[in-house]
N, C-alpha and C positions, 0 to 999 in steps of 0.2 A: 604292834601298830606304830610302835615310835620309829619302829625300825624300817618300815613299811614307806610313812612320812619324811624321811632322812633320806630315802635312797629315790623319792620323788621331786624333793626339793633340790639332790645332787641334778636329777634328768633335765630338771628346766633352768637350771642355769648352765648347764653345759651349752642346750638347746639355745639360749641369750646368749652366748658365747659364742656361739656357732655363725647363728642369724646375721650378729654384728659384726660377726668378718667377713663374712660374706658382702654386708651392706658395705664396709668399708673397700673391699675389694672391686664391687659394683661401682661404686664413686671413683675409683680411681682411674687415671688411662694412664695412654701411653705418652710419655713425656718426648714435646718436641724443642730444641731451642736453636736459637740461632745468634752470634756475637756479629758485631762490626763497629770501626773506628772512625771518626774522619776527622780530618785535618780542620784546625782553626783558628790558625797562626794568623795574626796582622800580616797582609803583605807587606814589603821590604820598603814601596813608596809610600806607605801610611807612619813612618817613623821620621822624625820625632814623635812620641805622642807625649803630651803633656799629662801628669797627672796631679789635683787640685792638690796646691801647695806640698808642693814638691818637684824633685829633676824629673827629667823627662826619661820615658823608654827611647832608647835610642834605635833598636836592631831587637835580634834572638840569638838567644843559645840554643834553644831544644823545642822545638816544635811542642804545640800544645792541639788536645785531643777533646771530640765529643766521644764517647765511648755506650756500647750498648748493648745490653742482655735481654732478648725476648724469650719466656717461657710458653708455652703450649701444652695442656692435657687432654685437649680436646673437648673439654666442654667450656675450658676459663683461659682466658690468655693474659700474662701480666707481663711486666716488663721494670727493668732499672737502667737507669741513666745517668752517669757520671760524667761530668764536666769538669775540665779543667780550668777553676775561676774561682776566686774568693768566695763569691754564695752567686746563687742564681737572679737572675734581676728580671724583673716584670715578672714573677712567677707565674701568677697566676697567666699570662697570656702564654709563656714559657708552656705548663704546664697542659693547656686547652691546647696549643699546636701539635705538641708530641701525641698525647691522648687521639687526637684527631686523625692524624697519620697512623696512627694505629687500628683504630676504631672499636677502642677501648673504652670503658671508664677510669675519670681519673683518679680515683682510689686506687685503680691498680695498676697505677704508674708510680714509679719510685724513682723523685728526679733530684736527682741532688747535685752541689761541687765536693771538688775536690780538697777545695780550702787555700790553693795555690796562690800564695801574695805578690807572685810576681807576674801580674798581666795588667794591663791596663783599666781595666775594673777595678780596681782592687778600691780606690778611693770612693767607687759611685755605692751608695746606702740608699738608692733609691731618691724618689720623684721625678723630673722632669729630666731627661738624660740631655747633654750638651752633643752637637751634630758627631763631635769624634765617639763618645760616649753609644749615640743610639748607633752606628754603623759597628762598634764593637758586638751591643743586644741583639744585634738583627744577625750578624755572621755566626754568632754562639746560637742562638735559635736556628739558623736554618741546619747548622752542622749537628745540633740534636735532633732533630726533626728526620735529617738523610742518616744518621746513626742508626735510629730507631728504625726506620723504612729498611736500610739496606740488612739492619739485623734478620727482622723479618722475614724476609726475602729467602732468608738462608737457613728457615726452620727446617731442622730433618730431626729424625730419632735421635735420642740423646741417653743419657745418665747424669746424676745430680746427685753430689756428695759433700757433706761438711768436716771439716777439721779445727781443731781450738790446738795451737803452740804458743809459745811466746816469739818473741822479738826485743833485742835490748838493744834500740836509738834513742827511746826516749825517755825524759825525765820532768819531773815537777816545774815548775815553773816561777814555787818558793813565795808568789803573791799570798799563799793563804796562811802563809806564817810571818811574811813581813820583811822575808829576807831579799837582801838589796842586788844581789848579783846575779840574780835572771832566771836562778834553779836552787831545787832544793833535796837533795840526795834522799834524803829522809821522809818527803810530803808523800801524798796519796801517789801512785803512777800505776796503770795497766796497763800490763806487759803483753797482753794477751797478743795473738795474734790468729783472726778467723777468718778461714779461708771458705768460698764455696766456690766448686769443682765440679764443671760441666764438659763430658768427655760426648762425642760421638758415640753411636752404639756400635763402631768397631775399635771402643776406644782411645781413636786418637786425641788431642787436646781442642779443646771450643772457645772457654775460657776459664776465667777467675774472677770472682767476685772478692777481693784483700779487703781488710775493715782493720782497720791500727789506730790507736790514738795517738798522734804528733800532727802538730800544728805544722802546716808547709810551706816554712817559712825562713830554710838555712840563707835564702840569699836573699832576703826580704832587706830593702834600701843597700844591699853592698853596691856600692858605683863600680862595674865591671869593665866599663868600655865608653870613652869618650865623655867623660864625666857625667854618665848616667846608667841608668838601669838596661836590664836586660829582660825578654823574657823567658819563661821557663814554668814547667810544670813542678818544678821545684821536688821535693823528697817522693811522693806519692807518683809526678810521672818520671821521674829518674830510674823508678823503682819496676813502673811498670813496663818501661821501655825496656828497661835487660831483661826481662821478664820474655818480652814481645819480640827479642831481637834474636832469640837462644840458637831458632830454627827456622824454615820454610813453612812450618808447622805448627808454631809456637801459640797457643791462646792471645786471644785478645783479654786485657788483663786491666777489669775496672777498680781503682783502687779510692776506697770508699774515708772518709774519717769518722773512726770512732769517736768516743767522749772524749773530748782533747783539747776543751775549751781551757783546760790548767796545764795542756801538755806543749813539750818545746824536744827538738831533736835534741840528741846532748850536746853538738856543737853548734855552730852558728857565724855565717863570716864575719856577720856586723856584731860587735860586743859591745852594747851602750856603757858610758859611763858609769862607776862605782866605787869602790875600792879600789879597782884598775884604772885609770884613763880610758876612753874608747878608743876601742881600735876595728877597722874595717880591712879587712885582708884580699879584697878588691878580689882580681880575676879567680886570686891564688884560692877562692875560696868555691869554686866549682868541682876541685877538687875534695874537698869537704863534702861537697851535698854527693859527688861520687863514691867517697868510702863508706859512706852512712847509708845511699841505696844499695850497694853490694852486699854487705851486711842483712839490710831489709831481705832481700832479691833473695840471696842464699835460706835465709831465715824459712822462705814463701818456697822455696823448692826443696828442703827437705822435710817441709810439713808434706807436704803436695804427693812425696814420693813415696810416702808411709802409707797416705791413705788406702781405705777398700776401697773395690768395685763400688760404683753408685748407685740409687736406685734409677731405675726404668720406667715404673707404674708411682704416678705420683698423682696428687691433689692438689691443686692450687686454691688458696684462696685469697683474697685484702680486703684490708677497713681500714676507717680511717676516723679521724673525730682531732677536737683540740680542746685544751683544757684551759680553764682559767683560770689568773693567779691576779693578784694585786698588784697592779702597777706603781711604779717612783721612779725618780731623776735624779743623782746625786749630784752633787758639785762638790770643790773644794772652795771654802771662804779663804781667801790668799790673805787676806787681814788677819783674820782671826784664828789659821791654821784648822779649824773644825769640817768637817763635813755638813754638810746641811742638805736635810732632805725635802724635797717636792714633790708633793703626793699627784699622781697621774691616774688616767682611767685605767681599768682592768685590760690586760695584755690575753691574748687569745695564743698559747702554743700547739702549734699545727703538730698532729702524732698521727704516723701511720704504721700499719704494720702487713708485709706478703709474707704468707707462709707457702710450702713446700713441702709436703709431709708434714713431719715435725720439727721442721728446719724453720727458725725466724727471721724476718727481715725486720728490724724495729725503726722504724723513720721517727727523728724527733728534727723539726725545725729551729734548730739553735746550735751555739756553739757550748758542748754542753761538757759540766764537769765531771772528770773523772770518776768521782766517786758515787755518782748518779748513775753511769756506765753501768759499773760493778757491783751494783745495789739492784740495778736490774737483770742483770744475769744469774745473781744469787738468789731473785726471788722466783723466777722463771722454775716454773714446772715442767719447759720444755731446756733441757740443757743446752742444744746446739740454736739458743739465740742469740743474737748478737744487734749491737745497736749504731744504726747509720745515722750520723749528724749533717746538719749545712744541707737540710732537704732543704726542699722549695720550699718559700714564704718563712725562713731564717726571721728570728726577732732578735738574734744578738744574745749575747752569753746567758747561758745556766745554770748556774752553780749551787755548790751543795751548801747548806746553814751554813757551814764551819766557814766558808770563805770569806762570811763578810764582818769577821771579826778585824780584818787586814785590808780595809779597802783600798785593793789597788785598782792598776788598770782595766781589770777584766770587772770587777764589781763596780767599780765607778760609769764602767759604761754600758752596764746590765741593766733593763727597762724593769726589771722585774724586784720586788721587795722581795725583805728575807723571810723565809716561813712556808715557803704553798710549794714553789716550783720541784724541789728535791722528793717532796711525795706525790705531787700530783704528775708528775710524769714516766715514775714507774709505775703506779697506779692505773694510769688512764693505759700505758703501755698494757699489763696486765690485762686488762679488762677487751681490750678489743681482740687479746690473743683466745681469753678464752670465752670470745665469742664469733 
């Protein structure tokens, strides 16, 4: 009888084994996607531009990009959108135009920057934008908006694949241990480097979704040309233009920031003050952010060249939610050298996450530390997730407890108190993947 019972119990879990691939099979289609880029450089008569307390942009080095990946399975269409801009501004209206020209939900848009400090945004944090300011908002909206649309446009069959390598540009940033010279060889840094990889179904190339943690910011204030700034998509679009430039053929290639709220390239043209004098290495230093995307670029195509075949039959899904943590204001008392805190309302972190199969897309709205990254990929039950920073509606840095034993820059100008944000955002990450 026992044996009877043993070999009926094997039948109907084979049977629930069976059923549920089948259902999962049933769920899935056929994967359509479609890339496109556009242009959304200042014209040439819009320079000088002025930026609040500070030189002005004078001109361009390297054209700057709205970039854009629509998926399709046929029952759900999601999409990610990369800009080249410090964070995105007016999101929320940002975020309703794209969505709309899609005729999406906006859960299942994933709009984020670049993080790139050299455009004329770079100073606006929001509220009422000045006439140069809103004519910047409105050319980066519309060039997101024709990103999205012309991606669309170009949905055919596809394949979709993930890869995890490393990448060595970047390094610590040395704030969370106190050290004075801008880096710290020894702090937290994720090397990682994660690629998603969308081929044609006759596999030619579509695009790349790059996700890296460094801050893009090798020529942030160096004075280039006429005693002012230049602009530039800085490391991420250096990186994706050789990327972009290889062939006739070449992916369009959105290059995302990971947890990089502590991370800095390893060089830099501007070196502030320290132990050294500062020194600024002006033009000479585009060369700089050149060798460091080459590096990236190589890094990105011999992960790229390893991978398999992708899948074909995929499931798309998003969610979305935000967490919240305790708000504070820090200051420095110049009297009395102390820190003194000011207690503020509770701060709302926007978290989103597209999945792909079992491929993650993790959106967290902040400029977020490192080891937050790395805590969430290590708790992840799905291995090829990976986490997108500087999405829409950005609250400014997110750092893990240990940073704010050293408050420097990045902690003095984080909205948020020590204690919630480092768990509540792998957490809430977590929770919406596995639902």
């Amino acid at each position: 009888m026992k044996g009877i019972m043993r070999e009926f119990l094997a039948s109907v879990l084979v049977l629930a084994a069976i059923t549920a691939g089948q259902a999962l099979c049933a769920e899935a289609g056929v994967l359509r996607a479609g890339a496109a880029r556009v242009d959304i450089t200042p014209a040439q008569d819009e320079f000088p531009c002025k930026v609040s307390g500070e030189r002005s942009f004078v001109g361009v080095h390297d054209p700057v990009y709205a970039r854009a990946l629509v998926l399709d399975d046929g029952r759900r269409e999601v999409a990610i959108v990369l800009v080249d801009v410090t964070m995105i501004p007016k999101p929320n209206e940002l975020v309703k135009a794209v969505a709309e020209e899609l005729k999406i939900p906006e859960a299942n848009l994933l709009l984020a920057a670049t993080h790139t400090h050299n455009v004329p945004l770079v100073s606006y944090h929001g509220g009422e934008p000045d006439a140069q300011q809103a004519r910047e908002i409105e050319r980066l909206k519309q060039g997101a908006v024709k990103a999205a649309r012309n991606a669309k446009e170009r949905l055919q069959p596809a394949r979709v694949g993930f890869a995890r390598g490393e990448a060595w540009v970047n390094i610590n940033n040395g704030e969370q241990t106190g050290a004075k010279d801008g880096f710290d060889p020894h702090g937290p840094s994720d090397k990682s480097l994660d690629v998603l990889k969308v081929q044609s179904a006759n596999g030619s190339p579509m695009a790349l979704l790059v996700d890296y943690a460094s801050h893009a910011e090798v020529m942030f204030r160096s004075v280039t040309k006429d005693n002012g700034y230049e602009v530039s998509g800085d490391l991420p679009g250096a990186a994706a233009s050789i990327l972009e430039n290889q062939s006739q053929d070449s992916p369009v290639v959105l290059f995302a920031s990971a947890a990089a709220g502590d991370q800095l390239s390893i060089f830099k043209s501007l070196k502030p003050a320290a132990q050294l004098p500062a020194a600024d290495e002006g033009a000479a230093g585009w060369a700089i952010l050149d060798v460091q995307a080459r590096r990236l670029a190589s890094s990105v195509q011999r992960l790229t060249a390893a991978m398999p075949e992708g899948a074909s039959q995929v499931t798309l899904s998003a969610a979305s939610k935000a967490v919240e943590c305790p708000g504070q204001h820090l200051r420095l008392n110049r009297e009395t050298g102390k820190v003194e805190i000011e207690e503020k309302p509770p701060v709302q972190i926007p978290l989103s996450v597209l999945r792909i199969n079992d491929i993650v897309l993790a959106g967290v709205g902040g400029d977020v530390g490192s080891e937050i990254g790395m805590k969430f990929k290590a708790a992840s039950s799905l291995t090829d997730a990976t986490m997108i920073t500087m999405t829409s509606g950005s609250i400014g840095y997110i750092l893990a407890d240990a940073s704010y034993l050293h408050p420097g820059h990045a902690v003095m100008g984080s909205p948020l108190r020590q204690g919630c944000a480092e768990k509540a955002v792998v957490d809430g990450l977590l929770d919406l993947i596995s639902h």
